[in-house]
C-alpha positions in Angstrom: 0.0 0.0 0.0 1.1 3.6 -0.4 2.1 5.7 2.1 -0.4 6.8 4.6 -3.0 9.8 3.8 -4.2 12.6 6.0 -7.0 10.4 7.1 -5.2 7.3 8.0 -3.0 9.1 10.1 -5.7 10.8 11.8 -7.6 7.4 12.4 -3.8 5.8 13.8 -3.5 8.8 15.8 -7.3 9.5 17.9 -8.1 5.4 17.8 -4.7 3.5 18.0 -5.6 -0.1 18.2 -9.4 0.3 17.1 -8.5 0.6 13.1 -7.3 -1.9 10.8 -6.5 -2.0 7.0 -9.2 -2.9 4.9 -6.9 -4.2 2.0 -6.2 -7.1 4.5 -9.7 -8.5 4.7 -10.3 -8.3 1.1 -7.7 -10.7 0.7 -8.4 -12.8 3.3 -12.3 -12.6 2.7 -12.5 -14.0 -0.6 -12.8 -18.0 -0.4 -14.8 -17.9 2.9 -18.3 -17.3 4.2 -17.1 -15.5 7.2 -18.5 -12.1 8.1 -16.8 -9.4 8.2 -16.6 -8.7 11.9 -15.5 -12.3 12.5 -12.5 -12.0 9.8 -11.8 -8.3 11.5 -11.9 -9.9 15.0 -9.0 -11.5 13.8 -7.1 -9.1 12.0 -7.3 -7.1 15.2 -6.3 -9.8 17.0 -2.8 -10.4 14.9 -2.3 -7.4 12.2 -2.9 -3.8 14.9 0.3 -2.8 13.5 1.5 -0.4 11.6 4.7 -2.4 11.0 5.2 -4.1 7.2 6.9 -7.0 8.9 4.8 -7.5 11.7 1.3 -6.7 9.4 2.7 -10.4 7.3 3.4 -12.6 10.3 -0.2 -11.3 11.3 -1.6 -12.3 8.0 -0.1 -15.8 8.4 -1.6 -16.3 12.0 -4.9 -15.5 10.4 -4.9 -17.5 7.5 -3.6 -20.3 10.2 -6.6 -19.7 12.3 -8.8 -19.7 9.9 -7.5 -23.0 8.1 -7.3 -25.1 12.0 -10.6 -23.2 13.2 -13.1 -22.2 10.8 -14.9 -25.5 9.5 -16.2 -25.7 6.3 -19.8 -27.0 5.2 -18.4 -29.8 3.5 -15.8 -30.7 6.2 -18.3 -30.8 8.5 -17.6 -35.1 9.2 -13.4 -34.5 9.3 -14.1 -31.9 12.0 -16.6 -34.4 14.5 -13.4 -36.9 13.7 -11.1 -34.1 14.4 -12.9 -33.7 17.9 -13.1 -37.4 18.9 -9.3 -38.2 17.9 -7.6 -35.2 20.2 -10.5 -35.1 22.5 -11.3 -31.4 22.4 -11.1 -28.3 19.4 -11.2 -24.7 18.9 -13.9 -23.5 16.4 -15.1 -20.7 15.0 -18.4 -21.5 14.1 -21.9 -19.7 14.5 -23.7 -21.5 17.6 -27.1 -21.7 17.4 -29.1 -23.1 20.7 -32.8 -24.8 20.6 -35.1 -26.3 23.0 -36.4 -29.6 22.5 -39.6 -29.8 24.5 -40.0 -33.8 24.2 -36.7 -34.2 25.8 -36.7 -30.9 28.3 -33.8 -30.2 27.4 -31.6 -27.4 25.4 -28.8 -28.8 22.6 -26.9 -26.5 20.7 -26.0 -26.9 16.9 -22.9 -25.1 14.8 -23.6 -24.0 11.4 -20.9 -26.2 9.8 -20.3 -28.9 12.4 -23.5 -31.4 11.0 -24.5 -32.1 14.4 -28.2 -31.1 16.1 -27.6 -32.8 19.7 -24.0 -30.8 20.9 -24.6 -30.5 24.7 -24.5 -26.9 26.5 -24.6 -25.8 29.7 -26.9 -23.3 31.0 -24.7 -20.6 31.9 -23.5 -20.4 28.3 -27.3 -19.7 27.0 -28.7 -17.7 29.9 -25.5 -15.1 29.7 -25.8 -15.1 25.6 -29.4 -15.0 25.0 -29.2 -14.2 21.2 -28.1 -18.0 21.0 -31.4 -18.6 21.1 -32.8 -16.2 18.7 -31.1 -16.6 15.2 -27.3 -17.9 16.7 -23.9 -16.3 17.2 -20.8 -16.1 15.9 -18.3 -17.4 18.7 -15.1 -19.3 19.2 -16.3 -22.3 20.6 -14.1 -25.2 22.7 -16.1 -28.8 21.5 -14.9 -31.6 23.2 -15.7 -35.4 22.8 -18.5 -37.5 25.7 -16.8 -40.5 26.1 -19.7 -41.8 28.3 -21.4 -44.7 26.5 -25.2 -44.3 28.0 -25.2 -40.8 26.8 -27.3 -39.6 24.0 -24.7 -37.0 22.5 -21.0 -37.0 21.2 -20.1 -33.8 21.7 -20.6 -31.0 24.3 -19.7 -27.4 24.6 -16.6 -26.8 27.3 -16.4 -23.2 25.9 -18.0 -20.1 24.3 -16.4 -17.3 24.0 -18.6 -14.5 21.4 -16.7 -12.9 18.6 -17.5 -9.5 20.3 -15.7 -6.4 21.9 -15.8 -6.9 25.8 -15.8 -3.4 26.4 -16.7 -0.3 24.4 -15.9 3.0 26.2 -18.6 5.6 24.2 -17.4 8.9 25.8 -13.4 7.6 24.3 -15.1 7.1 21.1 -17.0 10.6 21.2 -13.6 12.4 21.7 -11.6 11.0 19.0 -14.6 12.4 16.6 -13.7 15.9 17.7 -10.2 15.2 15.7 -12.1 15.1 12.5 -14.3 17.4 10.3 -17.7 15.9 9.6 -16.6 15.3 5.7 -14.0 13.6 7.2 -15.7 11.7 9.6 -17.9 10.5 6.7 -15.0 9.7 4.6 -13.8 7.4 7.7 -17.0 5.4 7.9 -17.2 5.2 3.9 -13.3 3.2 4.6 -15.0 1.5 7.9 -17.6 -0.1 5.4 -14.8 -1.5 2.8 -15.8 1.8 0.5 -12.6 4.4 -0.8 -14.7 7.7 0.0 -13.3 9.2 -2.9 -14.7 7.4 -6.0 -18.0 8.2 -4.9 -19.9 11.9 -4.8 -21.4 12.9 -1.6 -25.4 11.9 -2.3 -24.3 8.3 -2.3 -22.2 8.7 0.9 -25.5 9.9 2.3 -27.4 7.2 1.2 -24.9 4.3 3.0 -25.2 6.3 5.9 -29.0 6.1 6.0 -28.8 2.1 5.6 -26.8 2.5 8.9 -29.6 4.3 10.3 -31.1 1.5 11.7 -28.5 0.1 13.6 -28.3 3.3 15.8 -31.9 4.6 16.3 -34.7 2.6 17.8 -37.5 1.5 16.0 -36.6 3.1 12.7 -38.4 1.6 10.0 -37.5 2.0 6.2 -37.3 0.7 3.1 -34.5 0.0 0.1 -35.8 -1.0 -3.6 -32.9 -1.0 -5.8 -31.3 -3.0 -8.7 -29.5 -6.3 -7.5 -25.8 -6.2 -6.7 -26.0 -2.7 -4.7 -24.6 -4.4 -1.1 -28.2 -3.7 0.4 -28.2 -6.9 2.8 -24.6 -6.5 3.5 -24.7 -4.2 6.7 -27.6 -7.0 8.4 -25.6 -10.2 7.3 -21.8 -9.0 7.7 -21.4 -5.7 9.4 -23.2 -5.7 12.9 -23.3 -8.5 15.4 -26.6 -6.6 16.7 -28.7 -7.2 13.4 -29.8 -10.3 12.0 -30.8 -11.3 8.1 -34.0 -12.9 7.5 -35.8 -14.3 4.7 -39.2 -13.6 3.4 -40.5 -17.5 4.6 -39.4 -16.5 8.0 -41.9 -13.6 8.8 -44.2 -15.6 11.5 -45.4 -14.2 14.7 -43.9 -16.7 16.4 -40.7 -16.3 15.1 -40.4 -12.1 14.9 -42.9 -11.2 17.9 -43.9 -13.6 20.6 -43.9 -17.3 20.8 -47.0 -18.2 22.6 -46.5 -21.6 23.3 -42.8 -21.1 24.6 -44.1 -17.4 26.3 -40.5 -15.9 24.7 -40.2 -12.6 22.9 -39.5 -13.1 19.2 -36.3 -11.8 17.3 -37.6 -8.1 17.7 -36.5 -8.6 21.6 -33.5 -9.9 20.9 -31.5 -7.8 18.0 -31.4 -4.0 16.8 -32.0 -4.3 13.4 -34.2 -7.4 12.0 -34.1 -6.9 8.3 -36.2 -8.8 5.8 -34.1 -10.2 2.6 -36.0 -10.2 -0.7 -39.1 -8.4 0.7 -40.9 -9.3 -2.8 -41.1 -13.1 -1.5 -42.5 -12.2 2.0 -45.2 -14.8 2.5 -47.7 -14.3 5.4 -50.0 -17.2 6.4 -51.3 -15.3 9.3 -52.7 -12.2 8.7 -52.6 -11.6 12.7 -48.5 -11.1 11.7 -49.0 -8.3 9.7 -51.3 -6.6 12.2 -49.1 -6.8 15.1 -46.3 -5.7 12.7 -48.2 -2.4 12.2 -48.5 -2.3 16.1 -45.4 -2.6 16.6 -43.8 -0.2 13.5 -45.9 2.4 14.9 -44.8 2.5 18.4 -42.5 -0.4 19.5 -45.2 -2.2 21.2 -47.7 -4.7 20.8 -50.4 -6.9 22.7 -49.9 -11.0 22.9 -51.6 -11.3 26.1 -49.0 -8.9 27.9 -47.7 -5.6 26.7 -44.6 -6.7 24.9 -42.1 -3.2 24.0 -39.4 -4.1 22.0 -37.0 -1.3 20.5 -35.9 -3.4 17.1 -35.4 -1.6 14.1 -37.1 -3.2 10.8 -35.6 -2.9 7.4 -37.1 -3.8 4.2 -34.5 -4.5 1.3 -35.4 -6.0 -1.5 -35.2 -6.0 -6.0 -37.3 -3.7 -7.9 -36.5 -5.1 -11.5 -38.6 -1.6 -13.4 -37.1 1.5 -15.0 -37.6 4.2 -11.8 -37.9 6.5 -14.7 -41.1 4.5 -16.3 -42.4 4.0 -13.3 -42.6 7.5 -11.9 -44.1 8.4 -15.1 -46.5 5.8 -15.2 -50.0 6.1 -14.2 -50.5 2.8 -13.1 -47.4 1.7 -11.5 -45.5 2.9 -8.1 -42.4 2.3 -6.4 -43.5 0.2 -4.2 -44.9 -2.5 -7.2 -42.6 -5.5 -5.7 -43.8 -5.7 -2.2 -45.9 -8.4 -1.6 -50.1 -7.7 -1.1 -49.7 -8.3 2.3 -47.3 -5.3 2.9 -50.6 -2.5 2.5 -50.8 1.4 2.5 -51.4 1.0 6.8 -47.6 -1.0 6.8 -45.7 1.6 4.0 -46.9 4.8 6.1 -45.1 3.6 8.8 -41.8 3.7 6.8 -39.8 6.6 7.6 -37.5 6.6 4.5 -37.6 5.2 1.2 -33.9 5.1 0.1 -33.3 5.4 -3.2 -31.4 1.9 -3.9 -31.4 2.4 -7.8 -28.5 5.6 -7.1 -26.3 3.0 -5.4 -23.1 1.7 -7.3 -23.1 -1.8 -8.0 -20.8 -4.2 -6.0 -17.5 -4.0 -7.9 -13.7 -4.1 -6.8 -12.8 -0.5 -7.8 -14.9 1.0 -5.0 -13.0 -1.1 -2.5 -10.6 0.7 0.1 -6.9 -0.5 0.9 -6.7 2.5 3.4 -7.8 2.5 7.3 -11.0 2.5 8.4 -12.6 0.7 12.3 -12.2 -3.0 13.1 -15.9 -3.0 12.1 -16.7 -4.5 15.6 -15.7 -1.8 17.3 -18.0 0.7 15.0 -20.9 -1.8 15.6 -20.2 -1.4 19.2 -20.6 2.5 19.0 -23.6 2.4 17.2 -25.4 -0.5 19.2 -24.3 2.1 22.4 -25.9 4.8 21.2 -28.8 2.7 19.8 -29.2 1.3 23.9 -28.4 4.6 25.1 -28.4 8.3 23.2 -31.5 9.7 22.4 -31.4 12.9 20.0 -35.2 13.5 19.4 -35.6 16.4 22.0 -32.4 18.2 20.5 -33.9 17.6 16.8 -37.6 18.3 17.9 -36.5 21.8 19.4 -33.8 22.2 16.8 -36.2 21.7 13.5 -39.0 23.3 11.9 -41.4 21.3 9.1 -44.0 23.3 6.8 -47.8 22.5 7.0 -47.9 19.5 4.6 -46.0 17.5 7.1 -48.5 15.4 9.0 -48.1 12.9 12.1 -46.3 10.1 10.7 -44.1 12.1 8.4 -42.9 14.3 11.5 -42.3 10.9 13.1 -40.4 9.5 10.3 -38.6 12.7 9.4 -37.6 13.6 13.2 -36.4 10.0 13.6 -33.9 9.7 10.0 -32.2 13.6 11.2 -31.9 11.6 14.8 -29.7 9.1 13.2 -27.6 11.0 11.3 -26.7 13.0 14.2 -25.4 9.9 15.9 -23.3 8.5 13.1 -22.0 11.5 12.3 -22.1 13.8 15.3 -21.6 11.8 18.5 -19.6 14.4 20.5 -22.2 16.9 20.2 -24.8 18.9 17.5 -24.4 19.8 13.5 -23.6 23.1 12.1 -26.7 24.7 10.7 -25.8 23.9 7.5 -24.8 20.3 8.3 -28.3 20.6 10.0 -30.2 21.7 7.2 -28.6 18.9 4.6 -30.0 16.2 7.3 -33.6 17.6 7.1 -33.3 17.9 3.3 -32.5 14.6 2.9 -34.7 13.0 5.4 -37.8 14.8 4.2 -36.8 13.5 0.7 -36.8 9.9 1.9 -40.3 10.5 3.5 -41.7 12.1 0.4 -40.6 9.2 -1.8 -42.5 7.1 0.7 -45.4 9.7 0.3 -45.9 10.2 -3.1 -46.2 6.6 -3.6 -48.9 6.2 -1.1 -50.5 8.9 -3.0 -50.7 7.3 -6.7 -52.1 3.9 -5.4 -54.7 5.8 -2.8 -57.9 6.6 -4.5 -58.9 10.0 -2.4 -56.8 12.6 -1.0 -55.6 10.7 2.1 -51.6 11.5 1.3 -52.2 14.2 -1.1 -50.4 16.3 1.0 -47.1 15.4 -0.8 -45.4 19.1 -0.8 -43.3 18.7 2.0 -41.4 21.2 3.3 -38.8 22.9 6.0 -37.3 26.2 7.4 -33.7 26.7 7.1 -31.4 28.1 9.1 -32.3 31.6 7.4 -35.9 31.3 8.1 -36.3 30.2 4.5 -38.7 27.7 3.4 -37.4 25.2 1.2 -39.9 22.5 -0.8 -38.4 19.2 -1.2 -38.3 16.8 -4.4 -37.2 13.5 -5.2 -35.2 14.0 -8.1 -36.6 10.9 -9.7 -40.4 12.0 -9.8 -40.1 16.0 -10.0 -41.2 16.7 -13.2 -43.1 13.2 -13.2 -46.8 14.4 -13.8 -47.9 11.1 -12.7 -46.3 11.0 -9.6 -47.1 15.0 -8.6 -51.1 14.8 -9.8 -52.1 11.1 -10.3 -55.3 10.6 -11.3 -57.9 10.3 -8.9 -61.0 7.5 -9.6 -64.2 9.4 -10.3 -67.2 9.0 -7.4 -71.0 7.9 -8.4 -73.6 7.6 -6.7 -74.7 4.6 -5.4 -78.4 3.3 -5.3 -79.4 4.1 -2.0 -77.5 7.7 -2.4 -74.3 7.4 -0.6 -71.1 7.9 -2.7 -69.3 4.6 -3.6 -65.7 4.2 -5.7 -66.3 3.7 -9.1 -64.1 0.8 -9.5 -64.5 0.6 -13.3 -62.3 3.9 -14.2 -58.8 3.2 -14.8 -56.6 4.5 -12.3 -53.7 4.6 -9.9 -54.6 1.5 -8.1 -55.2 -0.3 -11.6 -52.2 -3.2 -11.1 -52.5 -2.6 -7.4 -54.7 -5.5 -5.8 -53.3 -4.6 -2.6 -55.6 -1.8 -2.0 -58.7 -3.5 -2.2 -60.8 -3.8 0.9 -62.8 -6.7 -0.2 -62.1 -10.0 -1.9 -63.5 -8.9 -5.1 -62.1 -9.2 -8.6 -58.7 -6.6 -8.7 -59.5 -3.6 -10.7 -57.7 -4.5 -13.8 -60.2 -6.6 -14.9 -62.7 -3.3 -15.2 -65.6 -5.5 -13.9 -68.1 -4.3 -11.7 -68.8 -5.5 -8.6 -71.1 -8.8 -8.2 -74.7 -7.8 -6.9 -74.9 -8.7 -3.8 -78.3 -10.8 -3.1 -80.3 -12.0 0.4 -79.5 -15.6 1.5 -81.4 -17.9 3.8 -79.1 -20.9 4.1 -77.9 -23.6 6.9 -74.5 -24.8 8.4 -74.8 -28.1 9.0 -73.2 -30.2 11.5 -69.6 -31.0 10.5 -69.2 -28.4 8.0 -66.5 -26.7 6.8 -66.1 -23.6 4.7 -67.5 -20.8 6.3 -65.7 -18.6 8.0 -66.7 -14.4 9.0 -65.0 -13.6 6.1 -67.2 -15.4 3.8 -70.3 -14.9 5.9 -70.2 -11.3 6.5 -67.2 -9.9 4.0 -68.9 -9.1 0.8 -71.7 -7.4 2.8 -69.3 -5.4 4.7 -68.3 -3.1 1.5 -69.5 0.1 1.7 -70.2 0.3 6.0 -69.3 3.0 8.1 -70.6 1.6 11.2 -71.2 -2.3 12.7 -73.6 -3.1 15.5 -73.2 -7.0 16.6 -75.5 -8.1 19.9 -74.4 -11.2 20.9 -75.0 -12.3 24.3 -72.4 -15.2 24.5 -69.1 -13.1 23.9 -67.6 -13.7 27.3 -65.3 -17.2 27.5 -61.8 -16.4 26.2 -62.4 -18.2 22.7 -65.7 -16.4 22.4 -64.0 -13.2 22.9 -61.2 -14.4 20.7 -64.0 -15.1 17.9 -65.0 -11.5 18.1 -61.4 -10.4 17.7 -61.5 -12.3 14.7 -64.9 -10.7 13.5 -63.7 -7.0 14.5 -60.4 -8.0 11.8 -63.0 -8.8 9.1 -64.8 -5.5 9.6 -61.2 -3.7 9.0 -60.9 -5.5 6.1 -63.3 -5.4 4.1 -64.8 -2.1 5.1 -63.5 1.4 6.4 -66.4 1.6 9.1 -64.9 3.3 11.4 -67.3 2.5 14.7 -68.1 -1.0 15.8 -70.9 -1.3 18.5 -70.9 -4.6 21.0 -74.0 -5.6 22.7 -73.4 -8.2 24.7 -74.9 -10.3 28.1 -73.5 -11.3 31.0 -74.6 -13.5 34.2 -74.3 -13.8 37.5 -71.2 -16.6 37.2 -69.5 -14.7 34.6 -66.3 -12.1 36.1 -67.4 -9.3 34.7 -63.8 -7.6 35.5 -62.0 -10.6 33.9 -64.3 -9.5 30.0 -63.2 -5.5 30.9 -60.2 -6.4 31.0 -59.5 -8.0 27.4 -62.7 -6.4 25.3 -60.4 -2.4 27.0 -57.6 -4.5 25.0 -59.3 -4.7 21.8 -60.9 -1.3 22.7 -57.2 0.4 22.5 -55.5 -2.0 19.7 -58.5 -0.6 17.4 -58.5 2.6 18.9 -54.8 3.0 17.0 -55.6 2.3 14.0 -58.7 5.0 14.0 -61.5 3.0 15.1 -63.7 3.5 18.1 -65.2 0.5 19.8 -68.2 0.8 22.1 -69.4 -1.9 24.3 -73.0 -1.9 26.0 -73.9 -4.7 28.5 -77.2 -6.2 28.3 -78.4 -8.3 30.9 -81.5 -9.6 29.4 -80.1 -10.0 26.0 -81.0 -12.8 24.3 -81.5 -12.3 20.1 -78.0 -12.5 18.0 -77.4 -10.1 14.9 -74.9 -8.0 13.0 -76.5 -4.8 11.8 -74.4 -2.7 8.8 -75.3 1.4 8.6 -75.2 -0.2 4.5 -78.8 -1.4 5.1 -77.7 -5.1 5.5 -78.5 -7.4 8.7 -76.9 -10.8 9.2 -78.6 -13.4 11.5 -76.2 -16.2 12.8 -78.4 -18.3 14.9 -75.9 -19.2 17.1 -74.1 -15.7 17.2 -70.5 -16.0 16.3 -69.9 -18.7 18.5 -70.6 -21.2 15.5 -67.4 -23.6 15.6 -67.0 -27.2 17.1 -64.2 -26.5 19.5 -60.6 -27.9 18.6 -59.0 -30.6 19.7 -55.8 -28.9 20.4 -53.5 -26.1 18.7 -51.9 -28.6 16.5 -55.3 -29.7 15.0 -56.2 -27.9 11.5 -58.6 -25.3 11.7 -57.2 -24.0 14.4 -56.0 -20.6 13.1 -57.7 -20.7 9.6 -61.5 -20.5 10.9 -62.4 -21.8 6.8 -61.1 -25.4 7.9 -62.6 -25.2 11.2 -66.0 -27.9 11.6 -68.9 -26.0 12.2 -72.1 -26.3 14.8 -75.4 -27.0 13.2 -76.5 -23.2 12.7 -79.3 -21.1 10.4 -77.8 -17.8 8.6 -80.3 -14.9 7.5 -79.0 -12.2 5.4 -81.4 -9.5 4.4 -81.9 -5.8 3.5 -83.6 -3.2 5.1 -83.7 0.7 4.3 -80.2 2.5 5.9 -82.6 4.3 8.7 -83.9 1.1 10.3 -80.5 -1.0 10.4 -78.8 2.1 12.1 -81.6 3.1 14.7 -82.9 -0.7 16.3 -80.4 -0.2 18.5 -82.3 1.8 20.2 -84.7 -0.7 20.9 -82.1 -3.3 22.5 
């Protein structure tokens, strides 16, 4: 390498012992599957020198290491035989742990060892808890059970995590004050493998937003790009403290809460969880997607308990169009490859939209042979001040938004400036003008998210796309993506034309070609997608009967269809007062909010003498608050003497379930199916009545109850 630059010997000088050169992991990366903070664990380890001589020998015990202790998928067999000949060996390995509820017991697993039943002792698990929520990586002591009668080979004698054992924040703070902020940049560009200067500053800005969510809590954003842009790298290779997942993966059990096993899910456990290949997200369980919304909106959600988690999520994935098409389309977005499932309720909650398609694809000419951190030690800063640093008081008193920014974009906004002031700033606030390019760029990010909401919504809900901020002058200055600016499309997309409906309310004329045209996803019933310009089916009484046994009918396909076009539900049914009774109107209340916008649900309900009263409070004032966030009111009347069971829609229809909702044969267990999908479930014998009567009487018999 050539002689040192300025910036190398400012990083020797301020963090002697915390830097390493990056030219060294590029050549000992290639030919492994080793992350990045594992290989630089290592290099720390044997090259924190600045000495030629001493930088090879270094070199050589790494390579060594590497070849004794990092096992390879398919050596996986010499390395058990390796362990049963000498008794005992030195990995480095991931280590993941499970619990095997047959057997009561925990057995640990290593990514490339081939064995599921490696005995560990507790203390390894209950100091490490992340070994049981997606693995670590560690250098792990395996040694050889001799004892015949036992059921494993192999059992942990040592874990040791690939991790700094002490980070000192206010060291690391002080050794920024060496450094201009262009500098400082500049360093974590070389931190990240990237030489700052082959690439202009708006792309420097845009890696430094995908590190956003490894220092700010609950920061939720999204990153469409072409493929080969590095998007997954920071979640799979740059931070112990965020974890990779795949699209199959997204289960509530799995991100959330494990009900069964009464354990957090990964969202307890890690900083960032970010979602590979977000096109190929597959939810089975719609519940998933609701409690993700919960939980992107304010770091909480309800399984039971109040469960506050601070995990960031990020949503990377391929969009395969021409940005430049797209924005001047009038039936496509930017948001075209997320999956149905991901709706307008999930993308509002993203703070930014970074512009992936700006990003330089993955090639060796943007790679750095200078200085930058041992990348563990800059993962370590940022998961500190992700734990502990909170700069949304300095931003909130610090910034001022114009009047098209609403709720969420404040959030968002507030929340991208809050994380550039900790990557960049650590030891204290911005310049004005380093202040003001923050704000401009994370009001960008939030109108990109905007605007797209805005051409696949058929009213004016996000039409409030001209946002805005006050300078340091006092100026106001109107952002723009630079992609969609002069994108007619994208700045007035057309809006669907209103008719009027038969009974005189106004009704979406689904027919007219328009934004949503391509876009299934925002379709609040199960109807035909809008591309097929078809008109809705008629919707007709029915007089029909479950029988005993049956399967097939679920609320959904019940009530759904009849749902369209209601404002307001009023259900009396005396019998919603065990827990699965209540659970079934839980169920019936996420039916309403999807196939309608009704926007107040009524429950009249009984109660007797034997039933605790305080016990049905207490979960229906759940439900009360879960719907409350997403802007519908829920009011609950107790009836004593109630005895008759129907749904009544403001839309004119009524829907008679003889036995209420309370219409299933109970389960055999939580394995049996049916359990979740209500369609599969065997039904009670039961008679339904669906009928019309005029808007005025459906609304006001409610009076008479």
């Amino acid at each position: 390498m050539s002689d040192h630059d300025q910036l190398d010997t400012k990083l020797l000088s301020a963090f002697d012992g915390k830097v390493v050169r990056k030219d060294l992991l590029h050549r000992i990366k290639k030919g492994t599957n080793v992350p990045t903070f594992v290989l630089e664990f290592l290099l720390a380890r044997f090259c924190a020198s600045d000495s030629q001589a001493e930088i090879d020998a270094g070199m050589e015990a790494v390579l060594a290491t590497l070849q004794d202790n990092y096992v390879r998928p398919d050596e996986a067999n010499a390395a058990q035989s390796k362990v049963a000949t000498k008794g005992t060996h030195r990995f480095i390995d991931k280590v993941h742990v499970r619990y095997v509820e047959k057997e009561k017991r925990h057995w640990a697993s290593l990514e490339n060892f081939n064995s599921q039943r490696i005995a560990i002792g507790e203390k390894f698990y209950r100091d490490n808890d992340r070994l049981l929520e997606g693995g670590i990586w560690a250098e792990v002591t395996l040694a050889h059970n001799d004892i015949e009668e036992d059921k494993y080979a192999f059992y942990i004698e040592d874990l040791r995590p690939i991790q700094l054992s002490r980070f000192d924040f206010a060291r690391y703070a002080e050794g920024r004050n060496e450094f201009s902020r262009d500098e400082w940049i500049d360093a974590i560009m070389r931190s990240v493998g990237l030489e700052p200067s082959k690439l202009d500053q708006r792309v420097k800005m845009h890696f430094i937003a995908r590190l956003a969510a490894l220092v700010e809590p609950n920061f939720n954003y999204i990153e469409l790009g072409p493929r080969g842009t590095g998007k997954s790298y920071f979640f799979s290779e740059f931070s112990p403290y965020a974890t990779l997942i795949s699209g199959g993966q997204a289960t509530k059990a799995t991100l959330f809460y494990n009900n069964a096993r009464r354990k957090v899910g990964l969202v307890g456990y890690w900083d960032t969880v970010a979602f590979d290949e977000v096109g190929g997200i597959k939810v089975r369980d719609p519940d998933t997607i609701q409690i993700m919304k919960d939980f992107m909106a304010n770091g909480r959600f309800s399984r039971g308990a109040e469960i506050i988690a601070d995990a960031s999520l990020s949503f990377v994935g391929n969009i395969d169009l021409s940005v430049q098409q797209v924005v001047n389309s009038t039936e496509y977005d930017l948001f075209q490859p997320l999956p149905p499932e991901l709706d307008l309720a999930v993308m509002d909650r993203f703070a930014a939209y970074i512009p992936g398609w700006e990003m330089p694809k993955n090639s060796s000419s943007f790679l750095t042979n200078r200085y930058g951190f041992i990348t563990d030690y800059l993962a370590e800063a940022f998961h500190y001040q992700f734990k502990h640093t909170n700069r949304y008081e300095e931003v909130s008193r610090r910034v001022r938004l114009g009047k098209a920014v609403e709720g969420r974009d404040e959030k968002g906004i507030k929340k991208t400036i809050c994380a550039f002031l900790k990557i960049l700033h650590p030891n204290g606030p911005p310049t004005d003008e380093e202040f003001d390019e923050y704000v401009a760029y994370a009001v960008e990010c939030r109108r990109r998210v905007k605007e797209q909401m805005n051409k696949r919504k058929p009213d004016d809900e996000f039409a409030k796309i001209g946002l805005s901020f006050f300078d340091a002058t006092g100026t106001e200055v109107v952002v723009y993506c630079p992609e969609s600016k002069n994108a007619e499309a994208t700045q007035q997309p057309a809006r669907r034309r209103l008719r009027q409906s038969a009974e005189g309310s106004v009704v979406d004329d689904l027919t007219t070609a328009s934004p949503t045209a391509l876009h299934p996803l925002h379709k609040m019933d199960g109807a035909a997608s809008p591309i097929s310009e078809k008109t809705e089916p008629e919707l007709k009484e029915q007089h029909f009967s479950i029988l005993y046994g049956d399967t097939g009918h679920s609320y959904e396909t019940i009530i759904g269809p009849y749902l369209r076009g209601a404002r307001s539900v009023i259900i009396e049914d005396p019998y919603i007062r065990m827990p699965h009774q209540i659970q079934n109107f839980v169920r019936f209340c996420e039916t309403v909010l999807r196939h309608s916008a009704a926007k107040k649900i009524t429950l009249v309900t009984g109660y007797d003498d034997k039933t605790q009263l305080a016990d049905i409070s207490e979960k229906l004032e759940e439900l009360k608050q879960s719907l409350l966030e997403l802007d519908v009111t829920l009011e609950i009347i107790l009836n004593p003497n109630l005895h008759d069971r129907e749904i009544r829609l403001d839309n004119g229809w009524i829907i008679k379930i003889g036995r209420g909702l309370d219409f299933y044969q109970k389960p055999g267990g939580w394995f049996e199916i049916g359990y979740h999908d209500l369609s599969l479930r065997k039904c009670l014998e039961t008679k339904v009545d669906i009928y019309r009567v005029s808007n005025s009487v459906g609304l006001n018999t409610l009076s008479s109850s």
